[in-house]
MARPA-352608 format. One record per residue: residue in three letters; y, x, z of N, C-alpha, C in turn. Coordinates in pm, whole numbers, plus 50000, padded with zeros to 5 digits. Layout:
<nuvexs>
ALAYXZYXZYXZ
...
</nuvexs>
This chain:
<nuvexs>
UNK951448660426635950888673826639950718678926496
UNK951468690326432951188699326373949848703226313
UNK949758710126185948078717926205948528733226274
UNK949478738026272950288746126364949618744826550
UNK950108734126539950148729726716948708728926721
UNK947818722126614946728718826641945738730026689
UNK946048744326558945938753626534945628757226684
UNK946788759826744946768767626921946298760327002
UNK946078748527002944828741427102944038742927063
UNK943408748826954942158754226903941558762826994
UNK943088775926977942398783627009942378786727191
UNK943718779827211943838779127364942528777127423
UNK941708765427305940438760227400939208770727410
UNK938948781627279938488793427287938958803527368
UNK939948800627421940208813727516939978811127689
UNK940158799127674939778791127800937858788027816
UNK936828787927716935428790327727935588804327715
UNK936268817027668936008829127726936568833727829
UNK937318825527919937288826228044936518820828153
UNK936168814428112935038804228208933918811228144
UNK933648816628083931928823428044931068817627945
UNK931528803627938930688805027795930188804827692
UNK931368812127613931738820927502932198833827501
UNK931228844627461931538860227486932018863827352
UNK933508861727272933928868827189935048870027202
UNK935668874027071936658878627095937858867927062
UNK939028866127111939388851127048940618852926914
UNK940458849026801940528856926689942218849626688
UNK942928856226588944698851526603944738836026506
UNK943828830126466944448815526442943168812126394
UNK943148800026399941998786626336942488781626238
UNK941908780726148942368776026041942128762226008
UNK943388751726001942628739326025943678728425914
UNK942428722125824942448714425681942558699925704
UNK942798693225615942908680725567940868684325569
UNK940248670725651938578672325655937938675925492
UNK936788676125452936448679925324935078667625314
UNK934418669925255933318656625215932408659725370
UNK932478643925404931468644725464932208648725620
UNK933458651525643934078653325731934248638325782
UNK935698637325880936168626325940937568626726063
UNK938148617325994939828621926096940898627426034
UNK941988632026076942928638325983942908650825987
UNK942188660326042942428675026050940638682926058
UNK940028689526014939228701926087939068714726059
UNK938298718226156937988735026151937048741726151
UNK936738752726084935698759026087935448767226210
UNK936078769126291936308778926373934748782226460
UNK933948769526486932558773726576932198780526486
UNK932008780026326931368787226246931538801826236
UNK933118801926265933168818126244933018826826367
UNK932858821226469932648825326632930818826126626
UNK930668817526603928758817426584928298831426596
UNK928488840726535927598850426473927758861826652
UNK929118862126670929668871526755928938867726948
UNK929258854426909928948844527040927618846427050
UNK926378843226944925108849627008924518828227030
UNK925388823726889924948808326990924668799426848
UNK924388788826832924438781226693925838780326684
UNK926468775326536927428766226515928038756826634
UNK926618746426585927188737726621926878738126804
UNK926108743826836926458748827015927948751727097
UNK928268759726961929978766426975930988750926958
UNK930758746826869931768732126788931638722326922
UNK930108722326989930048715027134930838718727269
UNK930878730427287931548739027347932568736827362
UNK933088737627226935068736727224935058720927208
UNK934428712627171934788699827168934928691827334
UNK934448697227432934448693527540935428693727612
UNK936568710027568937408709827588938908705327488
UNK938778702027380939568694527326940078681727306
UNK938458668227389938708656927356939678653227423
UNK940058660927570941198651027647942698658027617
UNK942918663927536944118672027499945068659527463
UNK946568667527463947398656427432947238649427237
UNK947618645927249947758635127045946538636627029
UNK945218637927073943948640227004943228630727112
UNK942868620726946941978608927006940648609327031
UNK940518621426907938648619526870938438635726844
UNK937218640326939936508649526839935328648126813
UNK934988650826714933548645226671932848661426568
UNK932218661126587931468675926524930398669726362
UNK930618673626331929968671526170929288683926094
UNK928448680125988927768688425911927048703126043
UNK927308718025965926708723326105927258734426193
UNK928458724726203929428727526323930898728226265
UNK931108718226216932938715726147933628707326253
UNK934608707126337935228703226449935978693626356
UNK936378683426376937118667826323938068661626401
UNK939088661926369940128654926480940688642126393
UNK940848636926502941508625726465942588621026584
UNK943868619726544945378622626627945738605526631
UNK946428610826762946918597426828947528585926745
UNK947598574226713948398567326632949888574626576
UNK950468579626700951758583926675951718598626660
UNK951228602626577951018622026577952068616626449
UNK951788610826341952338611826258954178611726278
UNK954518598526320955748601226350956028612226427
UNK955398617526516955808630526569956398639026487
UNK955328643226411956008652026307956758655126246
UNK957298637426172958378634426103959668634226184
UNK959098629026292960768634126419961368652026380
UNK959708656726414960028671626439960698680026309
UNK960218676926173961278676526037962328673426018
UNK962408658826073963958654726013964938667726127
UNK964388665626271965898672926337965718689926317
UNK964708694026246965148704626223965378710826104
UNK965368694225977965688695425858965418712125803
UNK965998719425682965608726025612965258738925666
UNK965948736425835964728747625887963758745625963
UNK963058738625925961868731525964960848746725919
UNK960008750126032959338764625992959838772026015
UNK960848774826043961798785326080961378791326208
UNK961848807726227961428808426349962758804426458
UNK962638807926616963678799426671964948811226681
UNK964198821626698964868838226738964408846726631
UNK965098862526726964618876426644963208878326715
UNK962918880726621960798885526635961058897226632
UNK961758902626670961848920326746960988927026626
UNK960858919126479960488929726392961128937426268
UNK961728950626268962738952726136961618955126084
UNK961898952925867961208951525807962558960525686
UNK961848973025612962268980525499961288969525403
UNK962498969125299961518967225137962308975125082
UNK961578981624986961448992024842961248982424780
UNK961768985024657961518980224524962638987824400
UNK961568988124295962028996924175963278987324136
UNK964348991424075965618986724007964928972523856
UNK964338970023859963858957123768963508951123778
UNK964058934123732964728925323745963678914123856
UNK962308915123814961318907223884961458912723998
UNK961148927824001960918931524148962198931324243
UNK963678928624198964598927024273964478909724318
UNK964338901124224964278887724242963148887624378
UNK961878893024341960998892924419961258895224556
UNK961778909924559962068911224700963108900324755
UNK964128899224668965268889424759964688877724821
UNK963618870424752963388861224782962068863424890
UNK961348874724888960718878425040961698880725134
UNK962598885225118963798891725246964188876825299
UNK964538865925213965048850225285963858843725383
UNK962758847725334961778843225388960898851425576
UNK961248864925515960758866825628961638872625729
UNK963178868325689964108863725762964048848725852
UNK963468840725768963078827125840962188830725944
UNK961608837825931960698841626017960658848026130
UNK962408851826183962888860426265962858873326234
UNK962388880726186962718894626071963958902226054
UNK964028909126112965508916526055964988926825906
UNK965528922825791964978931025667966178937725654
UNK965608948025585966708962525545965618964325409
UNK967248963225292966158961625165967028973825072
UNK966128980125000966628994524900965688993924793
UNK966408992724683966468992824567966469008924501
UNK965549010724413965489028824353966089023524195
UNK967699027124237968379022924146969249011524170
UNK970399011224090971379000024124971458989824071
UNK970938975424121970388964224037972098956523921
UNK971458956823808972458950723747973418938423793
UNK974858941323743975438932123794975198917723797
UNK974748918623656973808901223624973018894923649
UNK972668902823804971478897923841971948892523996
UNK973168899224020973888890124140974168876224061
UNK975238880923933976148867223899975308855823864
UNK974208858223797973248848623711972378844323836
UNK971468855123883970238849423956970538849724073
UNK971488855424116972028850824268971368863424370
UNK971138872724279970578881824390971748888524511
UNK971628888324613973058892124729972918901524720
UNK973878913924667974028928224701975258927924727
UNK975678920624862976628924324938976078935525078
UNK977078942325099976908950725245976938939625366
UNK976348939225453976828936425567977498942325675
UNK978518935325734979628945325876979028946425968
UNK978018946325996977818947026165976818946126182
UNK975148951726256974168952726290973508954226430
UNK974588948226540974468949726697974348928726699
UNK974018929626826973678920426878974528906726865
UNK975858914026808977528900726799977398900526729
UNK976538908326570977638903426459976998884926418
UNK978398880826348977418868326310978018866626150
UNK978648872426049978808868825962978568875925835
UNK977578885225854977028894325727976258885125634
UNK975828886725575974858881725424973788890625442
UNK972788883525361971018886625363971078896725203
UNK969698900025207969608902625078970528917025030
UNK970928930425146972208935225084970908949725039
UNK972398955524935972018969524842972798977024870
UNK972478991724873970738996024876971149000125026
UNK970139001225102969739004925235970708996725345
UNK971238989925347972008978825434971388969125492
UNK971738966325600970838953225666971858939125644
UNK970428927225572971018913925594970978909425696
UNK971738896325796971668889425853970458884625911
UNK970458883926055968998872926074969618856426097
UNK968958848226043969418838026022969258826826151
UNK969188836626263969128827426434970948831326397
UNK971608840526339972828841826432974088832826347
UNK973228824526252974208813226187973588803326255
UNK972568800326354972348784626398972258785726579
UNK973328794226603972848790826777971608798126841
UNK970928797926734969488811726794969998823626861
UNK968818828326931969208840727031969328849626890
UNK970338859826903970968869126778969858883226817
UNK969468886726739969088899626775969118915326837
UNK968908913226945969538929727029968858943227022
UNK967828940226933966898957826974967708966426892
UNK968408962826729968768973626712970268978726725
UNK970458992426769971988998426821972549006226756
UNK971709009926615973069014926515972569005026381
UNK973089014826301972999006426168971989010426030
UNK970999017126128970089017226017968539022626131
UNK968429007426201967189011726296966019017926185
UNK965349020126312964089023726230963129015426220
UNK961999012826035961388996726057960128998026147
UNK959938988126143958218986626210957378983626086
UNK957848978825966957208977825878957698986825734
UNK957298996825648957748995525499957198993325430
UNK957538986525340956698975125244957238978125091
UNK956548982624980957068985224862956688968524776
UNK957908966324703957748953424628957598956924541
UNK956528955824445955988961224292955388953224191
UNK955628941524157955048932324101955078934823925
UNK954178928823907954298931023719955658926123676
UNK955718935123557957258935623554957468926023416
UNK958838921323432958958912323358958828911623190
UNK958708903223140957708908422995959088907022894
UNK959788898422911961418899022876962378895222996
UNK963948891422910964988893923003965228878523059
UNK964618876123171964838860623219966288850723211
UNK967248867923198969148859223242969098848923136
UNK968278846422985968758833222931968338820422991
UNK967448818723099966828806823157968008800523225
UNK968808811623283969438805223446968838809223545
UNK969828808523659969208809123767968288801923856
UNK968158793023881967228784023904965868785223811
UNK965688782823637964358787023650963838800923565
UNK965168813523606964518821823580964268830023747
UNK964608821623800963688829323971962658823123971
UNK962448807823930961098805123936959838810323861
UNK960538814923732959428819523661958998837023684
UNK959988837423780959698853423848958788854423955
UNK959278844024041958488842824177957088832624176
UNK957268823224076955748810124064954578820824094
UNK954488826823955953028838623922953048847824032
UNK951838845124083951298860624177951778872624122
UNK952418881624235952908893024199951668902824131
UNK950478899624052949708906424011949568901723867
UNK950348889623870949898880523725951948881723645
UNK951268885923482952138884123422953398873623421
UNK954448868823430955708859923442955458852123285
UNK955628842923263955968835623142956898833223118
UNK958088836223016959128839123020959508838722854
UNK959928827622764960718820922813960168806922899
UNK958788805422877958158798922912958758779822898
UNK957998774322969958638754322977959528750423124
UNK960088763223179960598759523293961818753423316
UNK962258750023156963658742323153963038730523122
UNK962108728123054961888715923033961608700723162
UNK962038692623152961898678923249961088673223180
UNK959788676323220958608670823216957388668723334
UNK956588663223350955348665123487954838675823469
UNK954428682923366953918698023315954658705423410
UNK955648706123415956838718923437956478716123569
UNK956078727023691955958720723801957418725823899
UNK958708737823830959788734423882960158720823894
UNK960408715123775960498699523746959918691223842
UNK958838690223880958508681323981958968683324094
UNK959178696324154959608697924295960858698024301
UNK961468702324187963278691124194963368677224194
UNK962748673124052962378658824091961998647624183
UNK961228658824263960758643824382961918649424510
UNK962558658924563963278663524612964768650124582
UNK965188654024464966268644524405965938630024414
UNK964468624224435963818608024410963748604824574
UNK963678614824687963888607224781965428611124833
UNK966398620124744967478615124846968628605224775
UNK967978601524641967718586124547967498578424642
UNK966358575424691966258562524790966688563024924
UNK966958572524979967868571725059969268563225069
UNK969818568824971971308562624884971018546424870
UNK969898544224832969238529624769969168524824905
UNK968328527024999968208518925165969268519725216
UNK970278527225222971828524325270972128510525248
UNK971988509425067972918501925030972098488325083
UNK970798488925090970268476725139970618475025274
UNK970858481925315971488482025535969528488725574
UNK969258493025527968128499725627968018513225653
UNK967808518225706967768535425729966528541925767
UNK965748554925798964588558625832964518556025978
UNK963518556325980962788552926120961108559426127
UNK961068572926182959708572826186958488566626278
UNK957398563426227956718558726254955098555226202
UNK954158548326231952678548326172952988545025956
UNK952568556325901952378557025773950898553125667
UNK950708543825604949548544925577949378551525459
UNK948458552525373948378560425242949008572025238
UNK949668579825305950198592725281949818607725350
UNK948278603825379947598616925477947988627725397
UNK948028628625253947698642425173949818650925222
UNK950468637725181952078643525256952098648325366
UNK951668640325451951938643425602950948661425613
UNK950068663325592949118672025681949508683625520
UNK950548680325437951208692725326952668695825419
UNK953578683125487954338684325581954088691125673
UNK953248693825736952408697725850952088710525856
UNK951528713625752951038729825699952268736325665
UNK953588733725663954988740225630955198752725690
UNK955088754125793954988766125943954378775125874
UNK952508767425859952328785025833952298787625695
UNK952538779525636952708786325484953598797525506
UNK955028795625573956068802825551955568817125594
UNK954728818425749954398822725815953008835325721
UNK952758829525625951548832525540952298842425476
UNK953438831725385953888840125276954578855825328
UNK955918852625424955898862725506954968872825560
UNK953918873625579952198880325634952558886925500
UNK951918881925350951278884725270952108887725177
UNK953198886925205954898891025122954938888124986
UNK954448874624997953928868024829954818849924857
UNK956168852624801956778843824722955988829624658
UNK954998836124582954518825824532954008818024609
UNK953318822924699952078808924821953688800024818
UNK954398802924841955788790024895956018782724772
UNK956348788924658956748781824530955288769024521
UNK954118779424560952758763224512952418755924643
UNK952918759224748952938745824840953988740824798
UNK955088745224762956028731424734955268724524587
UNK955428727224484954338720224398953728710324455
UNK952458713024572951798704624658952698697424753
UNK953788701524745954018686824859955088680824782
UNK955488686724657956408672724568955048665124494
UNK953988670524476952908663724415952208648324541
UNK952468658724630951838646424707953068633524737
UNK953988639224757955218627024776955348615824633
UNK955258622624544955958610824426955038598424443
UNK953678601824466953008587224472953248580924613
UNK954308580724679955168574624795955718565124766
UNK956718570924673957728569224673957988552224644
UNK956928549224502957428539824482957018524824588
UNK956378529924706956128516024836957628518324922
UNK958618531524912959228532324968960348520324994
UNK960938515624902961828499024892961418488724885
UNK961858477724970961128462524965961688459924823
UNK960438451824704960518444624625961218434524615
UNK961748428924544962508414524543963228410424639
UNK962608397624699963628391724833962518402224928
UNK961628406524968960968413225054961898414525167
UNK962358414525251963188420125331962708439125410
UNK963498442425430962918456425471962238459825648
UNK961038465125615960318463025751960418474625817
UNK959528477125953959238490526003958448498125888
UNK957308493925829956408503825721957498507125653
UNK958778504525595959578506525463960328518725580
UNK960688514125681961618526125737960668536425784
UNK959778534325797958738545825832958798554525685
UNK958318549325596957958553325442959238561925401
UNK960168556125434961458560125401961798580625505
UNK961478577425608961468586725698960498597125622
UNK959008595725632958138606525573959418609125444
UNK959478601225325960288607725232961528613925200
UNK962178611525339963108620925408963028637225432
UNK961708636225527960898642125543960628656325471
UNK959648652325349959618659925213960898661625148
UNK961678657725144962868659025089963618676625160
UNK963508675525273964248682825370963128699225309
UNK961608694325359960728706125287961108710125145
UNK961008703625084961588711724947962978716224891
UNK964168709625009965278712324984964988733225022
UNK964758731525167964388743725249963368753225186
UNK962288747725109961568758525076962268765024920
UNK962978756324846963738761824696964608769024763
UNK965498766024854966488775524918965848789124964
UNK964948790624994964408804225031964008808024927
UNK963548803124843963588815224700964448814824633
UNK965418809924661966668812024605967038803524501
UNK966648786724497966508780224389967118770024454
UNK968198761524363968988754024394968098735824413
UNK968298732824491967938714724488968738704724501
UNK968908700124390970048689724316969598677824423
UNK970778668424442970728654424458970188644224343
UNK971258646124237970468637624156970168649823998
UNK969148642223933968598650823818967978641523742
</nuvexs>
């Protein structure tokens, strides 16, 4: 189970005490649910009695009792236990973990992805310079993942060097009905990209019937503008140093984003990306392969694995690039100290924990291949 999945048995179980009577509010669109904090217990909780409290007319922890009654017999959930004054605590079946890692590897780098069209077109604006084109392109991949049909226009015609160098797509696309399947994302000015169900078998999108529906959303991309000209970085880390900083915070530019160091936090999330499909290559050659299964030491990976969904789901909401660039940060940060239990030592022979270990770092591998690809940043094998 997901904090996703967990997320909707949350709230399933709040909507089910405001059907039965007793809980009179309103049942709010998600629970927000963490790695526990001090004083917590288990792998997941939530505040959620807390923020229902006030509306409900009840304590905290009355509410946290409430929903815990109906959560203990749910599926992957072993334990609920209520803490401090009223924080809900789960603790998941032995095998939640491999669950997960099943549910990553087979849907590899689109892991988060949505499955279809979310029946939502989405206009972006953005001024002709260079951040705010990077910017948008790399919202348009994203909340394309998201099932999104984006239609993106540019005020002004983005330099050619900003296709060739940074990879921005200002190709047209042919076709905007329900068949087409081979346009490109990302097109200039006023053209619709691709939704990315109709390159994987997903239901293709049918609401719109000409070629320039009308959106449900327009969204202007306006971020601080770049303080110099990024094309000497490259592409790889002059999108990062476009998209890292909150679209409110200055870009650093030329900044340390070429440098291969632990500082550089592009660097790390290529790095550990490239270090597990390193040991991958390495357990071949030993004859072992992944196998998921019970992981120990790696709660902070798994439940950064876990949170993948709605990050994407966030960033998309909040049309901020960056939340994706610093969860990946956080989940190449949490993988490297994996890595090295991942291979049996010496004569060790290789066990289930090593093919399990091996799997989670599969795992992360696939997340950061998928999340650099949506901002448009390349992830090397080896580096």
């Amino acid at each position: 189970m997901t904090p996703v999945e967990l997320s909707r048995t949350v709230l399933h179980a709040v909507r089910r005490a405001v059907d039965e009577g007793e809980l009179s509010v309103t049942v709010p669109e998600r629970a927000v649910v963490t790695p526990p904090g001090p004083g917590g217990c288990g792998d997941y909780a939530t505040n959620i009695a807390l923020q229902l409290a006030g509306a409900a007319g009840q304590s905290p922890r009355r509410v946290a009792e409430i929903l815990r009654a109906r959560l203990a017999g749910e599926a992957f959930i072993g334990d609920v236990v209520v803490t401090g004054p009223g924080f809900l605590n789960f603790s998941l079946v032995g095998n939640a973990s491999a669950l997960l890692v099943e549910e990553v590897l087979r849907r590899g780098q689109r892991y988060g992805h949505a499955e279809g069209f979310s029946g939502t077109v989405v206009r972006l604006r953005c001024p002709a310079e260079v951040r705010a084109v990077v910017v948008t392109d790399a919202l348009a991949r994203v909340l394309r993942s998201q099932g999104d049909l984006v239609r993106v226009e540019c005020e002004g015609r983005p330099a050619p060097e900003w296709e060739t160098v940074l990879g921005v797509d200002s190709s047209h696309s042919s076709s905007h009905t329900a068949s087409h399947s081979g346009s490109r994302s990302g097109s200039y000015p006023g053209s619709l990209g691709s939704h990315p169900g109709s390159h994987s078998g997903s239901h293709p999108q049918t609401r719109p019937s000409g070629p320039n529906p009308l959106p449900d959303l327009d969204v202007t991309v306006h971020p601080v503008p770049a303080p110099a000209d990024p094309l000497p970085l490259g592409r790889d880390a002059a999108r990062w140093a476009l998209l890292y900083p909150a679209a409110r915070d200055r870009p650093r530019i030329p900044g340390d984003h070429l440098a291969q160091r632990e500082t550089n936090p592009l660097f790390r999330v290529r790095y550990a990306h490239a270090r597990t499909r390193a040991l991958l290559r390495n357990a071949a050659d030993l004859g072992f392969h992944p196998e998921p299964g019970p992981v120990s030491d790696a709660e902070a990976l798994l439940a950064a694995l876990g949170d993948h969904p709605r990050i994407l789901t966030t960033t998309a909401t909040h049309r901020s690039p960056d939340r994706l660039a610093r969860h990946l940060v956080a989940v190449a940060d949490a993988t490297l100290p994996l890595l090295p239990a991942v291979l049996p030592l010496g004569e060790e022979k290789p066990s289930a924990a090593h093919r399990a270990r091996l799997a989670v770092a599969e795992a992360a591998g696939a997340v950061l291949a998928g999340g650099l690809s949506l901002l448009g940043i390349d992830a090397p094998d080896h580096l």
